[in-house]
N, C-alpha and C positions, 0 to 999 in steps of 0.2 A: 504494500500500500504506500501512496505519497503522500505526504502530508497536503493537504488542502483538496483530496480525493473528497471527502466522504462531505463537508462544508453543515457541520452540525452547530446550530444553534441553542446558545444557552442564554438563559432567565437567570438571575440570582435574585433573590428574597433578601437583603442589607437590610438590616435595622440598626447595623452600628456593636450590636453582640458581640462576645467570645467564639459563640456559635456561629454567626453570620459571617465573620472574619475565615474561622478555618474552612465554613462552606466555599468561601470565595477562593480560598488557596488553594483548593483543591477544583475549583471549577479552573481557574487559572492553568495549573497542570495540563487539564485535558484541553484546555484551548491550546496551550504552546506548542503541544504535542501533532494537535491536526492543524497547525496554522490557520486556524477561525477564529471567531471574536465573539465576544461575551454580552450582556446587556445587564447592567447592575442597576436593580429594580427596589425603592423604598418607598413603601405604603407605609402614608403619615393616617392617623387618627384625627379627627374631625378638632379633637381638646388638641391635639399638635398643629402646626404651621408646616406652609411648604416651602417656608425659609428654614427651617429647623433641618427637615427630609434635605434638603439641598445641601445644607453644612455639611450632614450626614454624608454624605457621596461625594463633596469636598475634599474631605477629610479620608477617603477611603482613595478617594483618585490619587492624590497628594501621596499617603503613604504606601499604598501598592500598585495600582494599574498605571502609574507614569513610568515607572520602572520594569514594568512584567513585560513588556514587549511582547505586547498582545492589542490587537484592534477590540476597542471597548467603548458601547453608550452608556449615559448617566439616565433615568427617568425618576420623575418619582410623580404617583397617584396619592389622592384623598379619596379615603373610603375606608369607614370602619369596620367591611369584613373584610379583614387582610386575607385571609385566604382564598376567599372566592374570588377576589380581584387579583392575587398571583394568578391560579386557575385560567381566568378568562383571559386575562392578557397572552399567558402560553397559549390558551386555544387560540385565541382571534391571532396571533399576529407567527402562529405556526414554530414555536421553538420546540428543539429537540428532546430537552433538556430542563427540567426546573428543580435547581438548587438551592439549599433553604441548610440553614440550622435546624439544628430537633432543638433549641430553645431560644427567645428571642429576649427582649428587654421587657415585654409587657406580664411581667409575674398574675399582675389581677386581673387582666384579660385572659390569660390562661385558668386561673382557678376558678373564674366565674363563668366563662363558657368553654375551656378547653383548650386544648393546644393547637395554635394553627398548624403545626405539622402535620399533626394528625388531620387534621380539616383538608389537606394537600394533598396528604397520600390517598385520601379517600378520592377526592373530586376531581385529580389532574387526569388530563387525559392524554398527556406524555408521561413518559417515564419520571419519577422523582428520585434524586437524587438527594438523602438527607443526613446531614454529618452531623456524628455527635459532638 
């Protein structure tokens, strides 16, 4: 195989996490690997701003995708079901790929409805890819 054969599209789920960080080093990996590019994806909460989501992917540009030498977009959506708007964005705009932490920054969003990973692996209708 050559690299830039197979042309696989990935999602990353960034919230800024422990989780979401090593999701992305590991989506990073397999981009370098097939020379394709990534799209680093933060769903802000309606109580958060989309100046906050943008810091966020600032700060995530700034310390790993300037350096990864990997073709990479920044987006970030409002919508408080963070899962189903990961979900739909992979369905509607056709990624390979959607890569997520198994835990994010929202501890009371997860206890009071549940863990969007789980929400992910349920509803995606690409492959998930979820690092602990």
């Amino acid at each position: 195989m050559i690299k830039g054969d197979i042309n696989l599209k990935v999602l990353i789920g960034y919230d800024g996490s422990d989780y979401s960080k090593r999701a992305l080093d590991q989506a990073i990996k397999f981009v370098k690997a097939l020379d394709d590019s990534i799209t680093v994806l933060n769903v802000f909460e309606p109580m958060d701003t989309e100046a906050k989501g943008l810091e966020i992917l600032q700060e995530v540009e700034n310390a790993k995708l300037k350096n990864a030498e990997i073709k990479y977009d920044l987006k970030t959506e409002g919508n408080e079901e963070i899962a189903y708007t990961l979900c739909k964005i992979a369905e509607d705009e056709t990624y390979d790929l959607l890569a997520i932490g198994r835990r994010g920054l929202g501890r009371l969003h997860t206890w009071l409805y549940g863990s969007v990973a789980d929400k992910v692996f349920s509803a995606a209708t690409c492959p998930v890819l979820i690092v602990p």
